[in-house]
N, C-alpha and C positions, 0 to 999 in steps of 0.2 A: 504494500500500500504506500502510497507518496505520503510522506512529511506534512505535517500541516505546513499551513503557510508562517505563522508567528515563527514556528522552530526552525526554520529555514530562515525567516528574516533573525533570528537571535545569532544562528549560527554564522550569516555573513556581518553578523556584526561584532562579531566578537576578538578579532584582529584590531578592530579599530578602536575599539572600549580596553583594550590590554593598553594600546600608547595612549590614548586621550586619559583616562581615571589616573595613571600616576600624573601626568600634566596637571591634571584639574585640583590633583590635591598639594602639587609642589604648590601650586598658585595660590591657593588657598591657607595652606599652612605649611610658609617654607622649612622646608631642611632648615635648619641650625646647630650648631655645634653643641654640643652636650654643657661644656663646661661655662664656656662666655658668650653664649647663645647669639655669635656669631651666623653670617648667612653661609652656608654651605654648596657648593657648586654644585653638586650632585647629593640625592637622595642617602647613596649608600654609606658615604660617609658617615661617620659621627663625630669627630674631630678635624677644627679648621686648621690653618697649617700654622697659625701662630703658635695655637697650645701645642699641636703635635712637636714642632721644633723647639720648643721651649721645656721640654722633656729632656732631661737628663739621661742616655745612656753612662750604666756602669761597666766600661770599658776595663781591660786589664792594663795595668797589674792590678792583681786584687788579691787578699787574705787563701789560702788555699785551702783554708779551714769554715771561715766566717762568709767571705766572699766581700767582704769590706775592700774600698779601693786603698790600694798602695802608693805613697808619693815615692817618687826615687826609680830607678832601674830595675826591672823585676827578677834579675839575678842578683840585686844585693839585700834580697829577703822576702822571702815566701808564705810567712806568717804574722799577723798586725800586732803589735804590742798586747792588746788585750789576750788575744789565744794565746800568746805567748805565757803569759803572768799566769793563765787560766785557761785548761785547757776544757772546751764545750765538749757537751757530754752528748753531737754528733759528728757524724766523719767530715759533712759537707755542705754548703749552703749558698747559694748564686741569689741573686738578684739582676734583672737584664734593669732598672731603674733607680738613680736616687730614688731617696721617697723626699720629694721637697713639691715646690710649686704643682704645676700642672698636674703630676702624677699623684701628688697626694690629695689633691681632687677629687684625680678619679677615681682613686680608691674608696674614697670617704663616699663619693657618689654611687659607689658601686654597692657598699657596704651596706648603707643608711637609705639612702634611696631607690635603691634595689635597680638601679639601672644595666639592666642585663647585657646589651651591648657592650657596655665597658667592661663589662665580667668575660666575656667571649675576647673581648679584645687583649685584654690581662691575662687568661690564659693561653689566648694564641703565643703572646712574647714570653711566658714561663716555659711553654712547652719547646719555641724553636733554643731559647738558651739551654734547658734541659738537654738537648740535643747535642749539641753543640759542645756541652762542657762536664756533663756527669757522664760517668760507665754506664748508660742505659741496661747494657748485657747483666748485670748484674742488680737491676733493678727487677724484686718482683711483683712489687704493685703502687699502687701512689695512696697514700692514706691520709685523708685529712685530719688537722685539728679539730677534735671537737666540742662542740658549745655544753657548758651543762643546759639540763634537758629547761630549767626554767628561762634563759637566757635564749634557748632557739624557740621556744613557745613563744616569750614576748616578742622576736623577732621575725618567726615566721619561716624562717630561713638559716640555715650554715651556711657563710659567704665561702667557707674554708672548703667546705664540700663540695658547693658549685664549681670551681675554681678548681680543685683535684679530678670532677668526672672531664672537665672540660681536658685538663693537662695530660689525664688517663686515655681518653681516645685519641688525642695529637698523637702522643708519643706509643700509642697502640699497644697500653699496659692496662691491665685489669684494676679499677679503682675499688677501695673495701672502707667504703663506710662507717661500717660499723666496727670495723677492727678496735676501736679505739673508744675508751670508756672517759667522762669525766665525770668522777665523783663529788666533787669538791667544789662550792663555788668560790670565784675572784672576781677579785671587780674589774672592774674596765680599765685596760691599759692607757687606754688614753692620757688618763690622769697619773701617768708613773712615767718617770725617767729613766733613758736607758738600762743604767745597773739595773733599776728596781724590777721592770721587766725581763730580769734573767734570772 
């Protein structure tokens, strides 16, 4: 039996509603950068090129313990004062970012505001460093930190979780959740400095 007519007329229209409807809604409510709600050249973006540039890569030399950056020549020492004095009770720790300006944005926007974008974007750049610079081969799954259970109730969310399945599928390692218990509650780092935080 032939098509109605409507379903024929939807179907030739439906090429032209896929470019017009993102058109109509850039127009409508432009792209803007996440952070300084910047105009954005394109949709897909999330980040304009000020904030993006204005990001700190943590380039080497760096801590081969901490992952802390190192001033100096990275053959006249391989470990930061701190691990030195005190050695962390893990083998290894990268950061591809300061956390200053832009990046501690977008964390805090990731975090707090659940802006899922920059959690996808945050994992993308953990996983290609993870790459890059840990024994993957000897990694056998990514486990997140996690929240006591009242802390991710009122939250709604582990940012630490989200952020590991993402890291787990990039670098195509089995994430385990639950591996990890916290019994105990702490309050919010936010409010503690360095040392205190360790």
């Amino acid at each position: 039996y032939p098509a109605p007519p409507m379903r024929n007329l939807l179907a030739g229209a439906a090429p032209l509603l896929r470019i017009t409807l993102p058109a109509a809604a850039d127009l409508l409510l432009p792209p803007a950068c996440v952070l300084c709600s910047g105009r954005l050249p394109d949709a897909r973006l999330i980040l304009c090129g000020r904030c993006a540039d204005a990001m700190r890569p943590l380039r080497s030399p760096v801590c081969v313990r901490c992952g802390l950056g190192l001033a100096g020549a990275y053959d006249a020492q391989s470990c930061c004062a701190r691990c030195t004095q005190m050695i962390p009770r893990f083998d290894a720790a990268r950061a591809p970012w300061w956390f200053c300006g832009p990046m501690r944005d977008t964390i805090h926007q990731f975090k707090y505001r659940r802006r899922w974008r920059l959690g996808r974007r945050l994992a993308d750049d953990m996983a290609a460093l993870a790459a890059s610079s840990l024994p993957l081969r000897e990694v056998d799954a990514v486990v997140p930190v996690p929240l006591h259970w009242a802390k991710r109730w009122a939250r709604g969310f582990n940012p630490a979780e989200e952020l590991a399945v993402g890291v787990a599928r990039r670098i195509k390692k089995p994430c385990w959740p639950t591996a990890l218990r916290r019994v105990r509650w702490t309050g919010s780092q936010t409010r503690l400095r360095g040392a205190a935080r360790r």
